[in-house]
C-alpha positions in Angstrom: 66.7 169.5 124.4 66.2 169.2 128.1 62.9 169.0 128.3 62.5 166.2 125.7 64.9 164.5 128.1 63.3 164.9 130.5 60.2 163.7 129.4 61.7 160.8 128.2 62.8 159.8 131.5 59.7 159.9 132.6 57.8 158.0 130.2 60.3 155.4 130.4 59.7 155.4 134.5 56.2 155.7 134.0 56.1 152.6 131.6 57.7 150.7 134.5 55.2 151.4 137.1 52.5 150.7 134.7 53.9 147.2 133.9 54.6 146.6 137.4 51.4 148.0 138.5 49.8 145.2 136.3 51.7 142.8 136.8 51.5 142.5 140.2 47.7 143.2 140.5 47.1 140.3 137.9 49.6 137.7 139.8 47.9 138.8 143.4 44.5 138.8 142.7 44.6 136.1 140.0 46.3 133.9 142.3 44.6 134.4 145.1 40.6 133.6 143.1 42.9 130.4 141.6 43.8 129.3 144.9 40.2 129.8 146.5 38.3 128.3 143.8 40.1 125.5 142.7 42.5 124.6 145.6 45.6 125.2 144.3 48.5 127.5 144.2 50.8 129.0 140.9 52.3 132.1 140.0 52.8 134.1 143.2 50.4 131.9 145.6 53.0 129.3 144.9 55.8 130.9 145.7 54.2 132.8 148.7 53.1 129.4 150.4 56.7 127.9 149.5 57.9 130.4 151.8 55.6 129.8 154.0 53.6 133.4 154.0 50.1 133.6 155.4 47.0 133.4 153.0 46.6 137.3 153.2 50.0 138.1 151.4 48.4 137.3 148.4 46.1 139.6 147.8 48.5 141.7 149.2 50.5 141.7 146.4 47.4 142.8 144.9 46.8 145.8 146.3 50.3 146.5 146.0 49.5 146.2 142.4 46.7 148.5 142.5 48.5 151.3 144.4 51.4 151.1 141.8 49.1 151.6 138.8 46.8 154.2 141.2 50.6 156.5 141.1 50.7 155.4 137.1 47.7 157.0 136.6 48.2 160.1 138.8 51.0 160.7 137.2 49.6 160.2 133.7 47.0 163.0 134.4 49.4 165.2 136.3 51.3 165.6 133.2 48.8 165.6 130.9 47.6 168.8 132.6 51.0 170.3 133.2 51.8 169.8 129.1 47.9 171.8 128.5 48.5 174.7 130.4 52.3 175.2 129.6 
């Protein structure tokens, strides 16, 4: 009973940073193309240049986007393996 738990805490954690993950490499990067292409600022550009960030924050939030679904993923096959040779 532990174990299923367990894992369920985890899959519920992972769905988070998978969701985040996206989320905030879509906003980041999809902001920042909007914003070079066609002059203007939505989503998280907006609010970035309404507090008066810098250009680079942007993309930024991005990466940080990236990095959130690279531990996602890590995790995804860590388990994965853990659950084959147990």
């Amino acid at each position: 009973m532990e174990k299923q738990r367990k894992r369920t805490d985890s899959s519920s954690g992972q769905g988070m940073l998978w969701l985040f993950g996206a989320i905030l490499a879509i906003q980041g990067f999809g902001s920042a193309i909007t914003e070079a292409g066609w002059d203007t600022s939505f989503g998280v550009a907006g609010l970035l240049r309404a507090a008066h960030m810098p250009e680079w924050a942007t993309p930024l939030v991005g990466f940080a986007g990236l990095a959130l679904l690279g531990m996602a993923a890590r995790r995804h096959y860590t388990g994965r393996r853990a659950d084959r040779h147990s």
